[in-house]
C-alpha positions in Angstrom: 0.0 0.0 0.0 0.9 3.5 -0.8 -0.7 4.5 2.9 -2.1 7.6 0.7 -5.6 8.5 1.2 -6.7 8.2 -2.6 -5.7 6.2 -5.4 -2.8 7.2 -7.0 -1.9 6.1 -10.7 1.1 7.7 -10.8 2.3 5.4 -8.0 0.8 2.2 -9.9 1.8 2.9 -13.6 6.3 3.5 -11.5 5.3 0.0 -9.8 4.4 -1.8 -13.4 7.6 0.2 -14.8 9.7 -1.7 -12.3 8.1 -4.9 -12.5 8.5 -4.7 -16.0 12.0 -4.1 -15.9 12.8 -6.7 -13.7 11.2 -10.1 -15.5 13.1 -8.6 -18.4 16.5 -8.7 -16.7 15.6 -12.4 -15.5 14.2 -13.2 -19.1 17.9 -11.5 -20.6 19.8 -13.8 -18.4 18.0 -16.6 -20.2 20.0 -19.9 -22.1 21.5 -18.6 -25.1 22.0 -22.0 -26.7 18.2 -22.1 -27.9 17.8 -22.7 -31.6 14.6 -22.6 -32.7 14.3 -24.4 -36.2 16.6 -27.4 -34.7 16.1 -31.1 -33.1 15.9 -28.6 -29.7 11.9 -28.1 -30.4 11.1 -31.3 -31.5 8.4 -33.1 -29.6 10.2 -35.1 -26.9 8.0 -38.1 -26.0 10.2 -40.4 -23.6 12.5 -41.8 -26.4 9.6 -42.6 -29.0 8.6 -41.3 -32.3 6.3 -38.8 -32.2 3.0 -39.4 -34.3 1.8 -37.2 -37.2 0.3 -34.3 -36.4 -2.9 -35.4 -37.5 -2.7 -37.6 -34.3 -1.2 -36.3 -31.6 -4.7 -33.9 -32.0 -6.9 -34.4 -28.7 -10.4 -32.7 -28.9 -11.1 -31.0 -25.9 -14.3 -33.1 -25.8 -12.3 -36.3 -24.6 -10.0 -34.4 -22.6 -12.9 -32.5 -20.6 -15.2 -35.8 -20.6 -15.1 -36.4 -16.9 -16.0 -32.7 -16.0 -18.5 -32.6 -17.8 -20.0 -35.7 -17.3 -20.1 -34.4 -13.6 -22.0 -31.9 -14.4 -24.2 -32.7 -17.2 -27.4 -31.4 -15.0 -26.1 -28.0 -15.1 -24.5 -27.7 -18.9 -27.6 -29.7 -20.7 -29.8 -26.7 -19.6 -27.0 -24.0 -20.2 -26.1 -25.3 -23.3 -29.6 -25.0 -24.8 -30.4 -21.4 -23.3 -27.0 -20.3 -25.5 -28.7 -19.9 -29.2 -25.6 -17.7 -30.6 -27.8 -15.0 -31.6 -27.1 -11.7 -29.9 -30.5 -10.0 -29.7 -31.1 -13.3 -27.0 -28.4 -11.8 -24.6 -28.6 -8.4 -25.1 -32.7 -9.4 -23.6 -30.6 -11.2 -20.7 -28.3 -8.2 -20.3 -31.3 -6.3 -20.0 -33.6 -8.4 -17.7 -30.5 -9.1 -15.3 -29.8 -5.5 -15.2 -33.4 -4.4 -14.6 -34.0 -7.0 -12.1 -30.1 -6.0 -10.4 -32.0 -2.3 -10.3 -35.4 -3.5 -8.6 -33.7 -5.3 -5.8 -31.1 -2.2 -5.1 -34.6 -0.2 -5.1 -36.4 -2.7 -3.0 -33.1 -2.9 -0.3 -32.7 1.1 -0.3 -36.0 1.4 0.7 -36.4 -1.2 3.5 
Protein backbone atom coordinates (compact mmCIF):
# COMPACT_ATOMS: atom_id res chain seq x y z
CA UNK A 1 0.00 0.00 0.00
CA UNK A 2 0.93 3.45 -0.79
CA UNK A 3 -0.68 4.54 2.87
CA UNK A 4 -2.10 7.58 0.73
CA UNK A 5 -5.63 8.47 1.21
CA UNK A 6 -6.68 8.18 -2.57
CA UNK A 7 -5.75 6.19 -5.39
CA UNK A 8 -2.76 7.24 -7.00
CA UNK A 9 -1.92 6.13 -10.68
CA UNK A 10 1.09 7.71 -10.77
CA UNK A 11 2.32 5.44 -8.00
CA UNK A 12 0.79 2.22 -9.91
CA UNK A 13 1.84 2.90 -13.58
CA UNK A 14 6.31 3.46 -11.45
CA UNK A 15 5.30 -0.03 -9.85
CA UNK A 16 4.43 -1.84 -13.40
CA UNK A 17 7.61 0.19 -14.81
CA UNK A 18 9.74 -1.67 -12.35
CA UNK A 19 8.14 -4.92 -12.48
CA UNK A 20 8.49 -4.73 -15.98
CA UNK A 21 12.00 -4.15 -15.87
CA UNK A 22 12.77 -6.74 -13.69
CA UNK A 23 11.24 -10.11 -15.52
CA UNK A 24 13.06 -8.61 -18.37
CA UNK A 25 16.51 -8.69 -16.70
CA UNK A 26 15.57 -12.41 -15.50
CA UNK A 27 14.21 -13.24 -19.14
CA UNK A 28 17.89 -11.55 -20.56
CA UNK A 29 19.83 -13.84 -18.40
CA UNK A 30 18.01 -16.64 -20.15
CA UNK A 31 19.96 -19.93 -22.07
CA UNK A 32 21.54 -18.57 -25.11
CA UNK A 33 21.95 -21.98 -26.69
CA UNK A 34 18.19 -22.11 -27.91
CA UNK A 35 17.85 -22.69 -31.62
CA UNK A 36 14.64 -22.57 -32.74
CA UNK A 37 14.30 -24.37 -36.22
CA UNK A 38 16.55 -27.43 -34.74
CA UNK A 39 16.11 -31.07 -33.05
CA UNK A 40 15.87 -28.61 -29.68
CA UNK A 41 11.93 -28.08 -30.44
CA UNK A 42 11.06 -31.28 -31.48
CA UNK A 43 8.39 -33.09 -29.65
CA UNK A 44 10.23 -35.11 -26.88
CA UNK A 45 7.99 -38.07 -26.00
CA UNK A 46 10.19 -40.39 -23.56
CA UNK A 47 12.47 -41.82 -26.38
CA UNK A 48 9.60 -42.63 -29.00
CA UNK A 49 8.64 -41.33 -32.25
CA UNK A 50 6.27 -38.82 -32.20
CA UNK A 51 2.96 -39.39 -34.34
CA UNK A 52 1.80 -37.21 -37.17
CA UNK A 53 0.33 -34.32 -36.43
CA UNK A 54 -2.88 -35.44 -37.50
CA UNK A 55 -2.66 -37.59 -34.26
CA UNK A 56 -1.24 -36.26 -31.57
CA UNK A 57 -4.68 -33.86 -32.03
CA UNK A 58 -6.86 -34.37 -28.72
CA UNK A 59 -10.43 -32.70 -28.88
CA UNK A 60 -11.08 -31.02 -25.87
CA UNK A 61 -14.32 -33.10 -25.78
CA UNK A 62 -12.32 -36.31 -24.57
CA UNK A 63 -9.96 -34.36 -22.55
CA UNK A 64 -12.88 -32.46 -20.56
CA UNK A 65 -15.18 -35.75 -20.61
CA UNK A 66 -15.11 -36.42 -16.90
CA UNK A 67 -16.02 -32.70 -16.00
CA UNK A 68 -18.55 -32.61 -17.78
CA UNK A 69 -19.97 -35.71 -17.33
CA UNK A 70 -20.13 -34.40 -13.59
CA UNK A 71 -22.01 -31.85 -14.37
CA UNK A 72 -24.18 -32.67 -17.15
CA UNK A 73 -27.39 -31.41 -15.00
CA UNK A 74 -26.09 -28.04 -15.08
CA UNK A 75 -24.53 -27.71 -18.90
CA UNK A 76 -27.61 -29.66 -20.72
CA UNK A 77 -29.85 -26.70 -19.65
CA UNK A 78 -27.04 -24.05 -20.22
CA UNK A 79 -26.06 -25.33 -23.35
CA UNK A 80 -29.61 -25.02 -24.75
CA UNK A 81 -30.40 -21.36 -23.25
CA UNK A 82 -26.97 -20.27 -25.51
CA UNK A 83 -28.74 -19.90 -29.20
CA UNK A 84 -25.61 -17.70 -30.63
CA UNK A 85 -27.84 -15.03 -31.65
CA UNK A 86 -27.11 -11.72 -29.94
CA UNK A 87 -30.49 -9.99 -29.74
CA UNK A 88 -31.15 -13.27 -26.96
CA UNK A 89 -28.36 -11.84 -24.63
CA UNK A 90 -28.58 -8.38 -25.09
CA UNK A 91 -32.70 -9.44 -23.60
CA UNK A 92 -30.58 -11.18 -20.73
CA UNK A 93 -28.29 -8.18 -20.34
CA UNK A 94 -31.31 -6.26 -19.98
CA UNK A 95 -33.56 -8.42 -17.66
CA UNK A 96 -30.45 -9.13 -15.31
CA UNK A 97 -29.84 -5.53 -15.21
CA UNK A 98 -33.35 -4.38 -14.59
CA UNK A 99 -33.96 -6.97 -12.12
CA UNK A 100 -30.14 -6.00 -10.37
CA UNK A 101 -32.00 -2.33 -10.28
CA UNK A 102 -35.37 -3.46 -8.62
CA UNK A 103 -33.66 -5.27 -5.82
CA UNK A 104 -31.14 -2.23 -5.06
CA UNK A 105 -34.58 -0.19 -5.12
CA UNK A 106 -36.39 -2.68 -3.00
CA UNK A 107 -33.10 -2.86 -0.33
CA UNK A 108 -32.66 1.14 -0.27
CA UNK A 109 -36.01 1.41 0.65
CA UNK A 110 -36.37 -1.19 3.53
Amino acid sequence: MTNLPFWNPIVCIVAFVILIAIICLFRSRGQKKYKEGTAQTDIFLSGEEPPAAEQRHIKSHNIYWGFFQTLKRYYGPTVRAHTGIINDYIIWLIALAALTAVILLIASLT
